[in-house]
Residue, then its C-alpha position, 0 to 999 in steps of 0.5 A: x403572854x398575857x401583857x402581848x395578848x392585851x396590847x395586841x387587843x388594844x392596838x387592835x381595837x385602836x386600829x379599828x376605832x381609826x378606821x371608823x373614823x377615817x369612813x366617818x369622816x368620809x361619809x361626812x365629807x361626800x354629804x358635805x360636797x353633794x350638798x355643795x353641788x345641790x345648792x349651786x345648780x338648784x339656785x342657778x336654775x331658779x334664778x335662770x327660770x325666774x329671769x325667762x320669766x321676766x323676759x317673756x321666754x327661755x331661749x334655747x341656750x338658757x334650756x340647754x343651761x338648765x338642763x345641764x344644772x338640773x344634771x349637775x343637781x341629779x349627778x349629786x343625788x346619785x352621788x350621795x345615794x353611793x355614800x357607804x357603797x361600792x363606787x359607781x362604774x364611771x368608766x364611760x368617757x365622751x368627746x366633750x366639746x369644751x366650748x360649747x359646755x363653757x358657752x352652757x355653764x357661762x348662761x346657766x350661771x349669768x342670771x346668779x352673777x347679775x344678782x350679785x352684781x357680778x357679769x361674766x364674759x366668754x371668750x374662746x381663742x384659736x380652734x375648737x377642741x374637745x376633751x375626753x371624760x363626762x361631760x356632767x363631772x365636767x361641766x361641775x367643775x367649771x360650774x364651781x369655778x364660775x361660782x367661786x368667782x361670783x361669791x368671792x370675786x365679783x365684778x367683771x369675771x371672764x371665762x375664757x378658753x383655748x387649745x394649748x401649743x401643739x393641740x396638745x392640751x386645753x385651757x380654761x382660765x377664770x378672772x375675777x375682780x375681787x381680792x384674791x385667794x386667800x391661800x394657794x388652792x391646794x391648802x384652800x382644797x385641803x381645809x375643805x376636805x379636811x371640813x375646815x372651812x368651806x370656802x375651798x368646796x367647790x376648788x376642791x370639787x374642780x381640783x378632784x375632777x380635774x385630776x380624775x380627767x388627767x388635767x390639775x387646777x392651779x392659781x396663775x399671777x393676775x393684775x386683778x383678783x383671783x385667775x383660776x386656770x383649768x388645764x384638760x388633755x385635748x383630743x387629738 
């Protein structure tokens, strides 16, 4: 009786031991991505503010793209200030114009490109369309997408959307000059949640919003470099 009650105890206290880890590595993980998701937007609105500077004004698109960086930094605050507590009502869902928050995060991130020798091109094709969901969470996951291609990419990057067949669905395609993924974005999004590797954050980051929208981010064939594609469900 001894030896069940001993082996129970340890089991126990192995099971407990696994689940403080598990919570750990957690912890780790959320402070991992709110970290990624500060310095992205933070570097983004300086060099978009110092590029203002240079030319003598802000135009209204370049306030409207800092303002929706300086949100994507303020949504990752709250989302670290929530590490260890109950999750956040997130409930709340609007029509998002897909469009116009491509046009947004296309100028938020075109003073960082120029800076790294990059340059980005928005191209829209067919009628408008809008998804439902946040358009801060969303606008994360473009903004990592159009990041991920500046930092591993290069060159000429192209940020292009369209509405499906049938309306049914909208398409965010982003096309980079560089060598491609290293490995498929599901494995590249697992290293970094498993904190193996950084260099699939941000795809991790997209892929997570993504799926909480009932959409998925997926790697397409391209004659060039790396060709993410964003699927979202239109609304009708």
């Amino acid at each position: 009786m001894k030896v069940v009650g001993g082996w129970l105890l340890a089991s126990a206290a192995v099971c407990s031991g696994l689940v403080v880890r598990r919570s750990s590595e957690m912890r780790m993980e959320a402070v991992a991505r709110a970290c990624h998701e500060l310095r992205g937007p933070l570097a983004a609105a300086r060099l978009g503010l110092e590029l203002g500077v240079r030319l003598g004004e802000l135009t209204p698109a370049q306030l409207r793209a800092l303002d929706l960086e300086l949100g994507r930094a303020s949504l990752a605050l709250d989302d670290l200030a929530s590490v260890g507590q109950r999750a956040r009502d997130e409930s709340r869902c609007d029509e998002v114009d897909v469009g116009a928050l491509l046009a947004d995060s296309v100028e938020a991130w075109r003073a960082p490109a120029a800076a790294s020798g990059a340059a980005l091109a928005l191209e829209w094709s067919g009628a408008a369309a809008c998804v439902r969901g946040e358009r801060l969470r969303l606008a994360q996951a473009t903004g990592n997408l159009i990041a991920n291609a500046i930092e591993h990419g290069g060159g000429e990057i192209s940020v292009r959307g369209s509405l499906g067949p049938e309306c049914a669905s909208v398409r965010i395609e982003v096309i980079d000059a560089g060598p491609g993924l290293p490995a498929p974005v599901a494995d590249l999004a697992r290293r970094a949640r498993g904190g193996r590797g950084a260099r699939g954050r941000g795809l991790a980051i997209a892929a997570t919003i993504a799926r909480d929208h009932g959409g998925r981010l997926a790697a397409a064939p391209s004659e060039r470099g790396a060709r993410l594609v964003l699927e979202l469900p239109a609304v009708a």
